[in-house]
PyMOL CGO cylinders between C-alpha atoms (Angstrom):
from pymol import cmd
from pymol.cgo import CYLINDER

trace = [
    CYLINDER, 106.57, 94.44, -42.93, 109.88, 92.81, -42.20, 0.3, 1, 1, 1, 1, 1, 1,
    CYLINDER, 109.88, 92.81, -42.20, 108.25, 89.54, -42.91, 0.3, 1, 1, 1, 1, 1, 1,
    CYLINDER, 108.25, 89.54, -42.91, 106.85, 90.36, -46.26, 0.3, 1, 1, 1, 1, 1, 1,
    CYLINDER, 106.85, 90.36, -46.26, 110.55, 89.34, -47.99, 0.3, 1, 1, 1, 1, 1, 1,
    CYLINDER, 110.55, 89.34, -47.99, 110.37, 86.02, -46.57, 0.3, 1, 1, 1, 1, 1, 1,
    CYLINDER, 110.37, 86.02, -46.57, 106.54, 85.52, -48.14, 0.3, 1, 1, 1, 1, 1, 1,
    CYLINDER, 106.54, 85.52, -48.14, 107.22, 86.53, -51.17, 0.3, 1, 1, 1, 1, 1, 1,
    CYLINDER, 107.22, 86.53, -51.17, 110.02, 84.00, -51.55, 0.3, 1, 1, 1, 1, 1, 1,
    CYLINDER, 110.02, 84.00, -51.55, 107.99, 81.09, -49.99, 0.3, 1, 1, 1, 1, 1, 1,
    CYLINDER, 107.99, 81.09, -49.99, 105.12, 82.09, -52.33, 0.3, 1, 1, 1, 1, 1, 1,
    CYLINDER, 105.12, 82.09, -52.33, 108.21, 82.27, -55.54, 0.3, 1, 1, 1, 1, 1, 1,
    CYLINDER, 108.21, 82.27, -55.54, 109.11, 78.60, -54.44, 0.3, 1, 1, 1, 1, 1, 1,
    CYLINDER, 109.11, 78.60, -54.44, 105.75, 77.06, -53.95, 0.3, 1, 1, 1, 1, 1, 1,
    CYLINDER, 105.75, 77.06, -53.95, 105.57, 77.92, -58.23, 0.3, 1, 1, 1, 1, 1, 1,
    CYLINDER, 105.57, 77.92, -58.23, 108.82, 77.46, -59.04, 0.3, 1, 1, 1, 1, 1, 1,
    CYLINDER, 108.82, 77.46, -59.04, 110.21, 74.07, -60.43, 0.3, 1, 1, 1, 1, 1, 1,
    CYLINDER, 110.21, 74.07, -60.43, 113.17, 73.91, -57.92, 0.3, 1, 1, 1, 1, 1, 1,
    CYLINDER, 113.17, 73.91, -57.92, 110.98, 73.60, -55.09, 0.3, 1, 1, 1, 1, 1, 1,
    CYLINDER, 110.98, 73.60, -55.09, 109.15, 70.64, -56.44, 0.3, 1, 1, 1, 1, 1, 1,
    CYLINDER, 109.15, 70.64, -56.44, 112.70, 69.06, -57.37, 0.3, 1, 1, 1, 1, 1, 1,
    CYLINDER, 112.70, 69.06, -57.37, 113.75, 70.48, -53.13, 0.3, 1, 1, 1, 1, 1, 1,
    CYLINDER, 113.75, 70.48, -53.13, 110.42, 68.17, -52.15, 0.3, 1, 1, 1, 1, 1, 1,
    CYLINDER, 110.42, 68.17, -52.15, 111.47, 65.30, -54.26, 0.3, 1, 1, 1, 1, 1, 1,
    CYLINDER, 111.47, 65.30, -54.26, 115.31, 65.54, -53.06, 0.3, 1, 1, 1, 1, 1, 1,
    CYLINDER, 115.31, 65.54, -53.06, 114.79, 66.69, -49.90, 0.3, 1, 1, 1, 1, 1, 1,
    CYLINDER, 114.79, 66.69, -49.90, 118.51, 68.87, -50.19, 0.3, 1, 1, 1, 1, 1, 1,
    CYLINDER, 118.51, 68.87, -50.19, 119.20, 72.42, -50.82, 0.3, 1, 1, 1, 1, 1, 1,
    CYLINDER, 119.20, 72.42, -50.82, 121.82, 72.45, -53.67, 0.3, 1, 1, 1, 1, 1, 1,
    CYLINDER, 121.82, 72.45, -53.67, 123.17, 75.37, -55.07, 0.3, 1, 1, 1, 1, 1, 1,
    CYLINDER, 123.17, 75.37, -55.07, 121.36, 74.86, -57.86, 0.3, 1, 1, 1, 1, 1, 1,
    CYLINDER, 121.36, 74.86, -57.86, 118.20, 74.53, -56.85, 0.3, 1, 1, 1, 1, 1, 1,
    CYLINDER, 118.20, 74.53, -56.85, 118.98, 78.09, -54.68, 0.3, 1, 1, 1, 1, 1, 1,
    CYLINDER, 118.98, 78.09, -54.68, 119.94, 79.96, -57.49, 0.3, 1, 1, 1, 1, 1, 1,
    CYLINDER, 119.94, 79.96, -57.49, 116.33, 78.77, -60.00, 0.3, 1, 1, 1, 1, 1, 1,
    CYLINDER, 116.33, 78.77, -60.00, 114.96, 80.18, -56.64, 0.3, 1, 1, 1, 1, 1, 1,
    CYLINDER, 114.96, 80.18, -56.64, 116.76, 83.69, -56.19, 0.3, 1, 1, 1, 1, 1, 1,
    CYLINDER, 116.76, 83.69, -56.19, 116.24, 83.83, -60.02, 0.3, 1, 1, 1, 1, 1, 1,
    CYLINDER, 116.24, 83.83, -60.02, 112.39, 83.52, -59.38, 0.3, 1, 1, 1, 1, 1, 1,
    CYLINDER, 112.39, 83.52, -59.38, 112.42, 86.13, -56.87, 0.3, 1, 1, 1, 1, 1, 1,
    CYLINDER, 112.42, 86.13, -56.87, 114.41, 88.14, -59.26, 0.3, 1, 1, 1, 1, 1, 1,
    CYLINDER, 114.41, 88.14, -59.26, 112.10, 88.14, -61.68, 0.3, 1, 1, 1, 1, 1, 1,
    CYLINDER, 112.10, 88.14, -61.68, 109.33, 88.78, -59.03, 0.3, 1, 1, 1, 1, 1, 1,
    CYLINDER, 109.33, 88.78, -59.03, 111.38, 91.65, -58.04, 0.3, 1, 1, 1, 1, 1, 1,
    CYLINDER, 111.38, 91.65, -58.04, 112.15, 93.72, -61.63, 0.3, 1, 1, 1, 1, 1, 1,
    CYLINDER, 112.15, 93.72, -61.63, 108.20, 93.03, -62.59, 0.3, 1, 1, 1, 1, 1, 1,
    CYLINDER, 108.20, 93.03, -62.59, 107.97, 95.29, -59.33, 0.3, 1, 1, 1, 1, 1, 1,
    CYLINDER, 107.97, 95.29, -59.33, 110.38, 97.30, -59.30, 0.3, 1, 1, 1, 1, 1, 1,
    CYLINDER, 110.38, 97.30, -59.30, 111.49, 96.37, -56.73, 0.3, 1, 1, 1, 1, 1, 1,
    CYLINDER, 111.49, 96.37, -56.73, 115.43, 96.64, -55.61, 0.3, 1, 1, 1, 1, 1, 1,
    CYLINDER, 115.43, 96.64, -55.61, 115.90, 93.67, -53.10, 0.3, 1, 1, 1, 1, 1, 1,
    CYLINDER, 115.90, 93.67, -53.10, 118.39, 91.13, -51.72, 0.3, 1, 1, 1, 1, 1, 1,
    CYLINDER, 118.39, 91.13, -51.72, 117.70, 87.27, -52.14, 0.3, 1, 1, 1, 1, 1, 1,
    CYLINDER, 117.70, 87.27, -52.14, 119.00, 84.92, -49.74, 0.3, 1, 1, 1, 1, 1, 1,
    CYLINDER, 119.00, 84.92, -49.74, 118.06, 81.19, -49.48, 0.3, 1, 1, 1, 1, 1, 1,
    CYLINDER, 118.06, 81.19, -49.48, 118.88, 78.99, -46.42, 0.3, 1, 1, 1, 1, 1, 1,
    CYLINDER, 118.88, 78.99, -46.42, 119.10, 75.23, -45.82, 0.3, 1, 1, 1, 1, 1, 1,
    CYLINDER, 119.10, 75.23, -45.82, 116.71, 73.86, -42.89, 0.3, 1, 1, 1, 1, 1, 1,
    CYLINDER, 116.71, 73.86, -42.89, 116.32, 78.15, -41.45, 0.3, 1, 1, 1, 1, 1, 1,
    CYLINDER, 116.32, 78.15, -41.45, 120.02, 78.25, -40.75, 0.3, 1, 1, 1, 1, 1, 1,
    CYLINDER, 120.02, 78.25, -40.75, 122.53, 77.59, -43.19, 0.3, 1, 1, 1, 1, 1, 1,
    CYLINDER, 122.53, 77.59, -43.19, 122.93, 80.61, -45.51, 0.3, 1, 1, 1, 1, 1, 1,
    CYLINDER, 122.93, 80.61, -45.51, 123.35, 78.73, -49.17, 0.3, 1, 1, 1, 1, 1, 1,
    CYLINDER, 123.35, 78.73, -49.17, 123.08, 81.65, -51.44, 0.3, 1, 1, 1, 1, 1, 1,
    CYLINDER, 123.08, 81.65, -51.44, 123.11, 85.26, -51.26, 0.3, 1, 1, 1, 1, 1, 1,
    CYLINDER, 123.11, 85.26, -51.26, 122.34, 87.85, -54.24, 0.3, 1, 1, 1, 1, 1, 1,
    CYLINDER, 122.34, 87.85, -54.24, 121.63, 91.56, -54.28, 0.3, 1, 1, 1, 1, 1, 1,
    CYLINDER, 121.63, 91.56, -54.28, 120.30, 93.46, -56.99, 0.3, 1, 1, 1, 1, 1, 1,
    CYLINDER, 120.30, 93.46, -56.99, 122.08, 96.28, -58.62, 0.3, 1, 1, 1, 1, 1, 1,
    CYLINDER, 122.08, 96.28, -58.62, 120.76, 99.77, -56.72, 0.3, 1, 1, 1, 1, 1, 1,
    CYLINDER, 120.76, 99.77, -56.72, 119.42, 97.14, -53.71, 0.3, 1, 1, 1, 1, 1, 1,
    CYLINDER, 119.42, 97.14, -53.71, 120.44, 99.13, -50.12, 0.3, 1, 1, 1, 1, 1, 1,
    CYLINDER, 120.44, 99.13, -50.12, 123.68, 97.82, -48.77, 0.3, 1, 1, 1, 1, 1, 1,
    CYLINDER, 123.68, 97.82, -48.77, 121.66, 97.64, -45.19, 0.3, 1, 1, 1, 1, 1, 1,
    CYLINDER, 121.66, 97.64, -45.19, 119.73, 95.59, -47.12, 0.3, 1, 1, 1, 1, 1, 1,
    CYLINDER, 119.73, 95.59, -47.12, 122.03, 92.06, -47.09, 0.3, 1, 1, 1, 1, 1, 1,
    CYLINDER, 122.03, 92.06, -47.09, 122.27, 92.68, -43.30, 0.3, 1, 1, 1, 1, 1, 1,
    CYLINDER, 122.27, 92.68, -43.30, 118.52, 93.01, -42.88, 0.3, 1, 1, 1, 1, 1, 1,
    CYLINDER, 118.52, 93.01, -42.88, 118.23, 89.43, -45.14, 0.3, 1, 1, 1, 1, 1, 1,
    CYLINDER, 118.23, 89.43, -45.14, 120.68, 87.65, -43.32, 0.3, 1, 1, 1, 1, 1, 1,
    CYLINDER, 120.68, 87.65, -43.32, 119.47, 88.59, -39.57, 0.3, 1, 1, 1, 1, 1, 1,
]
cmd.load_cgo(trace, "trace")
């Protein structure tokens, strides 16, 4: 179940326009991270869900954190472990 975050991104990027501009660019700007928390936002109110986004560069650099209002605090330590 912990892994199901992490899919749901990957499956938000593979649509979303800032992974086709990551693929042509081959960096992680902050940007592109934030078109890509905003797509799992969206993916997230449609439902209902209260979550915390964060995108990393190359699995290890954290680039962008967000968390939803109501979203569990435990929640941005679960993301970022």
């Amino acid at each position: 179940m912990r892994h199901l975050p992490i899919l749901l991104i990957e499956v938000l990027m593979s649509a979303s326009t800032a992974f086709s501009q990551l693929r042509e660019n081959k960096t992680l700007t902050l940007g592109l991270a934030k078109q890509a928390a905003s797509a799992a936002e969206v993916e997230a109110v449609r439902n209902h869900w209260k979550i915390v986004v964060t995108i990393v560069h190359d699995g290890v650099d954290l680039t962008y954190l967000q968390r939803m209002d109501n979203a569990l605090i435990a929640s941005i330590e679960i993301a970022t472990s």
